[in-house]
N, C-alpha and C positions, 0 to 999 in steps of 0.2 A: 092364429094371426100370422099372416103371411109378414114376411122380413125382404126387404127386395137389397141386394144385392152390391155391393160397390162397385164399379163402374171401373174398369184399370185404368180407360182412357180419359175419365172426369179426375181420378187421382193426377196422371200426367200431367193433364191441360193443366189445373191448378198449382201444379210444382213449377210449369214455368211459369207462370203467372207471377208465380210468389219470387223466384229469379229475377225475371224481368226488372219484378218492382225494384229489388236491392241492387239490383245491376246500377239501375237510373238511379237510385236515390243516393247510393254509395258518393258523390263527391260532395252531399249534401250533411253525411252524417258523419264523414271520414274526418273528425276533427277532433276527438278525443287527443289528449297530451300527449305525446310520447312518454314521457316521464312515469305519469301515470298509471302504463303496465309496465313499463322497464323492468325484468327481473334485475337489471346493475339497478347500483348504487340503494338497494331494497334487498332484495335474495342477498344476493354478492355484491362484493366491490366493483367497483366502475372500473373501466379498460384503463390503460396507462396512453392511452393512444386511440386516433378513432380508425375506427373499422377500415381494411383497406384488405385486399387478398386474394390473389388468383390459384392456391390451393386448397378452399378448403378442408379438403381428404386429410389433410398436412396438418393443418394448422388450423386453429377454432377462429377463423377469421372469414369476412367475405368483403366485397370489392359493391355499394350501393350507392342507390339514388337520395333515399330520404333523410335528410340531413337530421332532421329533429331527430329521427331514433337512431343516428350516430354518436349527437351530441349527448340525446337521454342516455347512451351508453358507458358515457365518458365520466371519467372521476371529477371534471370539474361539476357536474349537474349537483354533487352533493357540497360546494363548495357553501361556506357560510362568509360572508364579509365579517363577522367579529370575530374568527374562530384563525384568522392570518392574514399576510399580509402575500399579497398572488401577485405574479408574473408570469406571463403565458406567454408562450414563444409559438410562431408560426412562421408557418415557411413550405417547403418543398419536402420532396423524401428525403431530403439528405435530415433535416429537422425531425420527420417521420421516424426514422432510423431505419435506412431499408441493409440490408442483412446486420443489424443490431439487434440482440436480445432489447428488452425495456430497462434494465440494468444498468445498458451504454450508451442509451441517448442522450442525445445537446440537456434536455430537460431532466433528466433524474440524477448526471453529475452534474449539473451545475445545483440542484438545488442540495444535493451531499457535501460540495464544498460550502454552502453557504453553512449549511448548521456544523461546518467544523471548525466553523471560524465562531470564537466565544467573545467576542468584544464588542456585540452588540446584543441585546437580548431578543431583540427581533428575529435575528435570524432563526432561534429555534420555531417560532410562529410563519418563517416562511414557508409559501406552498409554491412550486413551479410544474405550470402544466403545458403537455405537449399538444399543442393545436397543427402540429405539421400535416402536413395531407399530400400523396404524391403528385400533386400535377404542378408546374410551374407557371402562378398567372398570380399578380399580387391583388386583382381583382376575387378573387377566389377566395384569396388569405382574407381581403377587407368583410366578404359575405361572412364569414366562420368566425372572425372577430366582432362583426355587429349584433351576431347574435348571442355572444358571448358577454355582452356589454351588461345583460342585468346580474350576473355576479361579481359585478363592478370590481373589474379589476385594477390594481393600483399600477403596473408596469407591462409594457408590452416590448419584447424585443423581437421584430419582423427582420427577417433572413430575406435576400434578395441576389437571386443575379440578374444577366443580362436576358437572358430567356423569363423572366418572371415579368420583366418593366419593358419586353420588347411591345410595340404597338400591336394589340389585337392577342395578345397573347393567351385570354382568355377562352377564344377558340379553339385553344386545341386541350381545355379543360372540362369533362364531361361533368364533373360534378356540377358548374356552374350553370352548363346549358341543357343539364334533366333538373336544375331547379331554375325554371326562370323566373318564376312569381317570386323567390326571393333576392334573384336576381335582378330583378327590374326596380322591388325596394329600396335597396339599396344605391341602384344607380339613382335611383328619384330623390333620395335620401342626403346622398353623398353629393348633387348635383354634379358628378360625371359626363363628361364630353364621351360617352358610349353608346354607341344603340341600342334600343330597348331590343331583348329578345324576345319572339315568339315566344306567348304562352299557352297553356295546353287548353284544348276548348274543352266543353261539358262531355264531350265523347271521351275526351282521352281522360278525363277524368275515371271514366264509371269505372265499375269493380272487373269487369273483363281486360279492360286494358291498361286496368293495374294490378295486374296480379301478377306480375314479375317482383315489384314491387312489396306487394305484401306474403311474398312470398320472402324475399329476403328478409324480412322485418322479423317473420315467424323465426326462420333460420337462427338468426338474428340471437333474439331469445334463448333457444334450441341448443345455442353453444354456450352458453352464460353459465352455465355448473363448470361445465369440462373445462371451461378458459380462463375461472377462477381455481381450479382446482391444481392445472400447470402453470398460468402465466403465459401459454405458448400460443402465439398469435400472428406468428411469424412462421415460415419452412423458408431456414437458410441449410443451404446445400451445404458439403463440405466442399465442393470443386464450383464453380462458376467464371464463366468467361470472365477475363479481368477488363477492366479500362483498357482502349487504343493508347500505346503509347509513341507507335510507327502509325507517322499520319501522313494522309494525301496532299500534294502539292497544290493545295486550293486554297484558296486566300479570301472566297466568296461568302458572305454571311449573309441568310434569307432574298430578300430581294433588295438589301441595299444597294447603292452604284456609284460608280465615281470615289468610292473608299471617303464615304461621306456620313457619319450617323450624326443627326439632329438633335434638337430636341424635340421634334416633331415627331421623331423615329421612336422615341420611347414616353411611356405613359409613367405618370410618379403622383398623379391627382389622387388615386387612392388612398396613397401614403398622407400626401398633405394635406389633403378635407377631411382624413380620420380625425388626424393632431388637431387641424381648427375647430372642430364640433366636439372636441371629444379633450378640451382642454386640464382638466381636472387628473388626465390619464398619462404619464410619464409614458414617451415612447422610443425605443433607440435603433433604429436601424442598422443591420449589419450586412457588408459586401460578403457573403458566403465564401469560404474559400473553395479552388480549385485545382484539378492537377495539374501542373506545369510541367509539360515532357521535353524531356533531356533526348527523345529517339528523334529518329528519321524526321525531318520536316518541320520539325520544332522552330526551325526558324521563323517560320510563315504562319504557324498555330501553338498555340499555347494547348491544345488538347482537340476530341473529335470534337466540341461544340464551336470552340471558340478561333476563329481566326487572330492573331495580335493586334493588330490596328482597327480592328472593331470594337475588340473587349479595353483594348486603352483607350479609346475616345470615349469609352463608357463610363470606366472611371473619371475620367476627367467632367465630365459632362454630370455624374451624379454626386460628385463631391463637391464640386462647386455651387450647384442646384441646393443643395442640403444647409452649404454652409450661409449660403445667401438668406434663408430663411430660419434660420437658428436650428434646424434640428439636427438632434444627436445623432451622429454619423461615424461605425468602425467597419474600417476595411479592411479584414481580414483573407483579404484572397488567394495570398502567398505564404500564408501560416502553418501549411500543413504539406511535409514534404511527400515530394509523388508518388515513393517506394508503400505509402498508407493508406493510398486509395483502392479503392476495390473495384466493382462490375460496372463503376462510371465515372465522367470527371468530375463529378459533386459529390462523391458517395467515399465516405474514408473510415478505416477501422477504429475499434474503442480506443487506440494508442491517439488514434490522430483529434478524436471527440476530446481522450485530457489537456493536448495540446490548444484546442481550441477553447476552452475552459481557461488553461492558462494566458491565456490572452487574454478572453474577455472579460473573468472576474476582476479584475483592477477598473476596469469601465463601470462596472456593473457595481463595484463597491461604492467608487467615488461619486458617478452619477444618480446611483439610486438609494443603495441603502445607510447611506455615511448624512444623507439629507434627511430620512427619515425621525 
């Protein structure tokens, strides 16, 4: 009985065939949980922090697009509503903790002073998680909070400066505009005075031209032993250029003119259609602190972001916005002296993270946990 032979090139053809198919079917089938292969919060414990990192070599961390398997990462995914009582803090890198261990951030001392405070019983049931993320866009914070919304958290304290509520600010935030499908939710959601973003068509979907994508996602995973095993998901240097504290004689911020900011000029609809839709949810708003330089040109800028007479109309302009509509409102911007900033004007050492703590737990007592 003769046996005829396999064919290399009938094998070929059919390998792509079978390709092709998963290529095109891939934005079809691509919807499996995140959660649901998460090695965190299953394997290992969830991050103290979501994924952010441009060493991984360094450090068990990476810099992505896909928000659910950031979030799947994160220690709030294993959160239970009967098991405490949560505040999630979001904001920018300074929130992030950028050259902070997880040890030093806004979010793990503030929730170490809450349970060493014994005059409530609650506080040993409090959980405080860190939702910060490095870009500055409070549209960004509103996406990362709404989807945070079904482990119904009881208090929200959002970190803000003038580059987070500047108009448009969300532009120069990748996370928001490589998700625009949750992006566009939300703005339809929130009903935001924003433009929908471009979404990705059936092309950019398939499995070819997401494979950066699911390539980070693997990685992702990949480092979940090693990053439960140190904690380390950071590479801070020992030497790092510090904050500008000799500034240039410019007095110019973005394209404002006439030494004129609006309220036209800055966006705050995020903030206040959260609190009106989202009534039930204690929210407190805090003016982030900044360096104030004592060098060269100080006169004319408060640090490299900030000229003076733009960042005081700011305050002016969001304190009063805030207090007009009841909400909770601490301005913390001059809290933390300039010698404890580090490689930014938003960015300050663990000395300066207690000091900010000392400030704001008296807020945070009397506003949140004293009403409980």
């Amino acid at each position: 009985m003769n046996q005829k032979g396999i064919s290399p090139v009938r094998i070929f053809l059919k390998a792509i065939v079978i390709l092709l198919c998963f290529n095109f079917a891939f934005p079809i089938i691509d919807h499996v949980p995140s959660d649901r292969i998460s090695l965190y919060n299953n394997l290992v414990v969830g991050r103290e922090r979501l994924p952010f990192g441009e060493n991984p070599d360094l450090a068990y961390n990476l810099t992505m697009n896909d928000m659910d398997a950031m979030l799947a990462s994160h220690e709030i995914s294993k959160a239970q509503k009967d098991e405490s009582f949560s505040i999630l803090i979001t904001g920018d890198s300074s929130v992030w903790g950028t050259l902070l261990n997880n040890e030093e951030t806004i979010s793990t001392r503030l929730e170490q002073r809450i349970h060493s405070d014994e005059t409530l019983d609650i506080y040993g049931r409090t959980s405080v998680y860190n939702l910060g993320y490095p870009t500055t866009s409070i549209l960004k914070d509103l996406v990362i909070l709404d989807e945070c919304l079904k482990f119904q958290p009881d208090t929200i304290i959002w970190f803000i400066t003038l580059n987070s509520v500047i108009k448009d600010a969300h532009q120069d935030a990748p996370i928001i505009l490589n998700n625009p499908e949750k992006t566009n939710a939300v703005i339809e959601k929130y009903d935001l005075r924003v433009p929908l973003l471009a979404e990705k068509t059936y092309m950019e979907k398939t499995f070819l031209q997401q494979r950066r994508d699911i390539h980070d996602r693997i990685q992702l995973q990949l480092m979940a032993v090693m990053w439960a095993a140190t904690n380390i998901d950071q590479y801070i240097p020992q030497d790092y250029k510090s904050a500008a504290r000799d500034l240039e004689a410019d007095d110019s911020y973005m394209n404002i003119t006439n030494y004129e900011l609006t309220e036209q000029d800055i966006e705050l609809e995020a903030i206040t259609a959260f609190i009106d839709q989202n009534p039930s949810i204690n929210v407190i708003v805090v003016n982030e602190p900044i360096l104030i330089s004592t060098g060269m040109n100080s006169e004319v800028r408060y640090n490299f972001y900030y000229p003076r007479w733009v960042y005081d109309k700011y305050r002016s302009l969001v304190a009063a916005k805030f207090q007009e509509m009841g909400i909770k409102y601490i301005d913390l911007w001059d809290s933390i002296p300039e010698k404890l900033f580090t490689n930014s004007a938003i960015h300050y050492n663990a000395q300066g993270v207690d000091i900010l703590i000392e400030h704001l737990y008296p807020e945070i007592e009397k506003e949140v946990l004293l009403k409980q």
